[in-house]
ChimeraX commands (.cxc) that place a marker at each C-alpha (Angstrom):
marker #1 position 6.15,-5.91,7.35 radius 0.5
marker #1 position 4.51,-3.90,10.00 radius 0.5
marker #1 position 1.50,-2.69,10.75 radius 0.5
marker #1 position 2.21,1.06,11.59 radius 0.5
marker #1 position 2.28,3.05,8.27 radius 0.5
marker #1 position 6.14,4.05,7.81 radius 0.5
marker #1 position 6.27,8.01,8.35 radius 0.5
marker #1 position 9.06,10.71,7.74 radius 0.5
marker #1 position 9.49,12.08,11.34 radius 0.5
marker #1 position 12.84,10.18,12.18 radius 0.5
marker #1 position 14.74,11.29,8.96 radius 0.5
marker #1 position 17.72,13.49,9.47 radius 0.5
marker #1 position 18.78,13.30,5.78 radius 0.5
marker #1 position 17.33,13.43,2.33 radius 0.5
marker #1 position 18.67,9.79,2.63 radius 0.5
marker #1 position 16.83,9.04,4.66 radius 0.5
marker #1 position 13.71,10.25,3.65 radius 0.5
marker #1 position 13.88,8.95,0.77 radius 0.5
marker #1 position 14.00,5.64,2.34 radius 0.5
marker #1 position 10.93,6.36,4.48 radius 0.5
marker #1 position 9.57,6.96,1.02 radius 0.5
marker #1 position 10.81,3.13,-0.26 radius 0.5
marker #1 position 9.32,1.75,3.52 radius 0.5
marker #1 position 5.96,3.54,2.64 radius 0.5
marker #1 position 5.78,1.81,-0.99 radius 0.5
marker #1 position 6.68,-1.16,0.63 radius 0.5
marker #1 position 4.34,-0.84,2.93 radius 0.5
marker #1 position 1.34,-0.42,0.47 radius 0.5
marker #1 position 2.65,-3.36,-1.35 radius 0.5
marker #1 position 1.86,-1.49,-4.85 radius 0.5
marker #1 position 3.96,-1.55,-7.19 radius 0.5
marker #1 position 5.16,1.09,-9.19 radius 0.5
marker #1 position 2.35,0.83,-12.02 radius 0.5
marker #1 position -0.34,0.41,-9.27 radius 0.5
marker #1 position 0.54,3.66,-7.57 radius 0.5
marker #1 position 0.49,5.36,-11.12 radius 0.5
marker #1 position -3.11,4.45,-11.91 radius 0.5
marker #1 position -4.30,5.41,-8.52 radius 0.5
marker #1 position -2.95,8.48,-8.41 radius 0.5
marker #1 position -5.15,8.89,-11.96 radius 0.5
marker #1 position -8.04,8.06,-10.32 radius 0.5
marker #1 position -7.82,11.55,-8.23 radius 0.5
marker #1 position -6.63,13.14,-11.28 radius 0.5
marker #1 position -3.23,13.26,-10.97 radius 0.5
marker #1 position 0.17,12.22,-12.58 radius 0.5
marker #1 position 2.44,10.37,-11.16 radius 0.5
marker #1 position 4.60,8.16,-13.77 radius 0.5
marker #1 position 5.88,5.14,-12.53 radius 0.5
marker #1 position 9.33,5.63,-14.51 radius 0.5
marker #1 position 9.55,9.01,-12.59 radius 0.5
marker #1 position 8.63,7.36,-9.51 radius 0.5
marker #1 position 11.11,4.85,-9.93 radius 0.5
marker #1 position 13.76,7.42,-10.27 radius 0.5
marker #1 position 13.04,9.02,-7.40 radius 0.5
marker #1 position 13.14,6.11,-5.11 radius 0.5
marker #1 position 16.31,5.52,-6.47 radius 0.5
marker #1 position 18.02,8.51,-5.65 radius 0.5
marker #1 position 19.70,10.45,-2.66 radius 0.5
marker #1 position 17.88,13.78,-2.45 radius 0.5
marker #1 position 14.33,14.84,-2.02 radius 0.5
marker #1 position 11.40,14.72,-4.22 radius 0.5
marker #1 position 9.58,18.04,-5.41 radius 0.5
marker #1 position 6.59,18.96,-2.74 radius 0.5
marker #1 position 3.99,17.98,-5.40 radius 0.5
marker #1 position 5.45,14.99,-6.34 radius 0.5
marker #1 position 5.63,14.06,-2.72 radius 0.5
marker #1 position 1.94,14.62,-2.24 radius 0.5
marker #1 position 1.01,12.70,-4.67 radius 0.5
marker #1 position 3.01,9.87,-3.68 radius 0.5
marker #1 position 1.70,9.55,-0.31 radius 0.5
marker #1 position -1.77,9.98,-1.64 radius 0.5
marker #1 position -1.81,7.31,-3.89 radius 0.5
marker #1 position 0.48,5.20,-1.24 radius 0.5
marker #1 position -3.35,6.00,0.81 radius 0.5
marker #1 position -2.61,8.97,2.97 radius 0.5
marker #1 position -5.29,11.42,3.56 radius 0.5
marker #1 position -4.82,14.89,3.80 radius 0.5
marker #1 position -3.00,14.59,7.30 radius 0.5
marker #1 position -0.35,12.47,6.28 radius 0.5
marker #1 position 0.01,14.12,3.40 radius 0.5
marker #1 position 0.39,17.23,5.44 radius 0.5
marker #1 position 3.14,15.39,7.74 radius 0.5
marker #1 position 4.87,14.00,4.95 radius 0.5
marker #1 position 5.40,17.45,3.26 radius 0.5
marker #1 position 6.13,19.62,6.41 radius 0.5
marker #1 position 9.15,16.83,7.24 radius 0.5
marker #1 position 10.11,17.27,3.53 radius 0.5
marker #1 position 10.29,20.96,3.70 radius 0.5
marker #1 position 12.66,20.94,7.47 radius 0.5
marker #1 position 14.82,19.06,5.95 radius 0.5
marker #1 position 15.11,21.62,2.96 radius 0.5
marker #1 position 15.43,24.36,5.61 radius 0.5
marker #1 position 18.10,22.62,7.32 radius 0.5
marker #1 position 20.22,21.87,3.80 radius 0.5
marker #1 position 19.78,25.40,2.60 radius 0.5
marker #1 position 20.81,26.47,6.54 radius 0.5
marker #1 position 23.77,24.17,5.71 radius 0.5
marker #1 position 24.60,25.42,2.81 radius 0.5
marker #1 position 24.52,28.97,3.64 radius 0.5
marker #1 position 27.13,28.56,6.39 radius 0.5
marker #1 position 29.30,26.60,4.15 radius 0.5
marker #1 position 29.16,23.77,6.35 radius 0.5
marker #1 position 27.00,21.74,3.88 radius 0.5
marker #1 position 28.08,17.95,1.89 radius 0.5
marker #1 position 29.38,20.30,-1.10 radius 0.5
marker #1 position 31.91,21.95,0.88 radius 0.5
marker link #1:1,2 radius 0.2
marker link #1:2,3 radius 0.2
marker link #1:3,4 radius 0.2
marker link #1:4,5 radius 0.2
marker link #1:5,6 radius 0.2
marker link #1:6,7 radius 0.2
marker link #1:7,8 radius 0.2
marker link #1:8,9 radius 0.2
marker link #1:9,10 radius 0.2
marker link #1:10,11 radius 0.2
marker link #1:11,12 radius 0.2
marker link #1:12,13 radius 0.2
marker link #1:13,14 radius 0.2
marker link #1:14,15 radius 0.2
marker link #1:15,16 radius 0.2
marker link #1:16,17 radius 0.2
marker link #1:17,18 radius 0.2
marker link #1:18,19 radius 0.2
marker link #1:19,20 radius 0.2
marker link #1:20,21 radius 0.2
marker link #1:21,22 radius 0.2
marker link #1:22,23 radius 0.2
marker link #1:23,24 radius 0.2
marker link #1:24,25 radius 0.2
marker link #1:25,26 radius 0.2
marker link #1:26,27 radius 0.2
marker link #1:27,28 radius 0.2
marker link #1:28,29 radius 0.2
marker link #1:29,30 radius 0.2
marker link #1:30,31 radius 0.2
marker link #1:31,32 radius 0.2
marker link #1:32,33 radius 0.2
marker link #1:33,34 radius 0.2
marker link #1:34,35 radius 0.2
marker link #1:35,36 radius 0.2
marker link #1:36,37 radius 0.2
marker link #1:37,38 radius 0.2
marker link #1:38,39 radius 0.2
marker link #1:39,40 radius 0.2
marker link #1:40,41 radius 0.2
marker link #1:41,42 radius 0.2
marker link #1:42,43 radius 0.2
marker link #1:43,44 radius 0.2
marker link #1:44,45 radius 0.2
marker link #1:45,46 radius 0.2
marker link #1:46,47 radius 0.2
marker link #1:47,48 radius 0.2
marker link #1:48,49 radius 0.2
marker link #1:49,50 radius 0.2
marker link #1:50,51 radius 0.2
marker link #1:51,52 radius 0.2
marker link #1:52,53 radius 0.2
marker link #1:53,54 radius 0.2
marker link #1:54,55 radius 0.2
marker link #1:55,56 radius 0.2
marker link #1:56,57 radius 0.2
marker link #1:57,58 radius 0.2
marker link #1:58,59 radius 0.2
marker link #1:59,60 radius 0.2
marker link #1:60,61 radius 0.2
marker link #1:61,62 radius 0.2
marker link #1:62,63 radius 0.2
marker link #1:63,64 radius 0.2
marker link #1:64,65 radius 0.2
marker link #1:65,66 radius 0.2
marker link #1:66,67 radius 0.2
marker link #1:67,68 radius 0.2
marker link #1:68,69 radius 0.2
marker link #1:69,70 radius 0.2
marker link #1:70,71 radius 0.2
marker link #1:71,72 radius 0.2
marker link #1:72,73 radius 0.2
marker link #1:73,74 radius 0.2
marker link #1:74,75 radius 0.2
marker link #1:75,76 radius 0.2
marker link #1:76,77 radius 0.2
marker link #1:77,78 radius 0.2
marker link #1:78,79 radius 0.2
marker link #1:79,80 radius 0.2
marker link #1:80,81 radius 0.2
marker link #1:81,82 radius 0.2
marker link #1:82,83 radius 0.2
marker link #1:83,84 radius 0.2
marker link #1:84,85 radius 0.2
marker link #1:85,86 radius 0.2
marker link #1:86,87 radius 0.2
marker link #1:87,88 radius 0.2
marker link #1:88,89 radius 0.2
marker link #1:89,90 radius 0.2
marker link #1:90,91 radius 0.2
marker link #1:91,92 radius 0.2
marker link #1:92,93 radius 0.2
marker link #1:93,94 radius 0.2
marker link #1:94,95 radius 0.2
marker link #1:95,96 radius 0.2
marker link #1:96,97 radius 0.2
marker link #1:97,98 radius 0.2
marker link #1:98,99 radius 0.2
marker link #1:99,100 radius 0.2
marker link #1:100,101 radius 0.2
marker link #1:101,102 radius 0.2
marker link #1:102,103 radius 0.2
marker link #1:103,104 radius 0.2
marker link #1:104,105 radius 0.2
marker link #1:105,106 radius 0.2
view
């Protein structure tokens, strides 16, 4: 494990983001459960079964969910900020993709 907190900018992919995501957890060493209660403790929801699914999967989390991830992962509002603004290029560029039929569905 390093010591630099894992961040977003190098993903080209929802793939890959999503791994950032799994580095970040990893990173925190807090396990699914542990990130759920923390994220109660700023009033907010983020179930670990949810969570789970979303690490497990290809494409990218909703903004909010996101946020509250790398919140209770120990971001402040900075890195939640970077977190969400690589989350939303890479949305740009799929619906750019998609749009000039060049995308993975086509």
């Amino acid at each position: 494990m390093t010591n630099t907190q894992p961040g977003p900018d190098s993903a080209r992919t929802p793939a890959e983001f999503v791994t950032s995501m799994r580095q970040l957890r990893q990173w925190t060493n807090l396990s699914y459960r542990a990130l759920e209660r923390r994220a109660q403790v700023f009033g907010a929801s983020l179930p670990r079964a949810t969570l789970a699914g979303v690490l497990n999967r290809q494409d990218l989390p909703r903004e909010e969910l996101l946020a509250v991830f790398v919140r209770a992962c120990g971001g402040d509002a900075a890195t939640v900020e970077t977190w969400t603004l690589a989350r939303k290029r890479l949305a740009v560029d799929l619906e750019g993709l998609a749009a000039s039929g060049t995308g993975p569905d086509r």
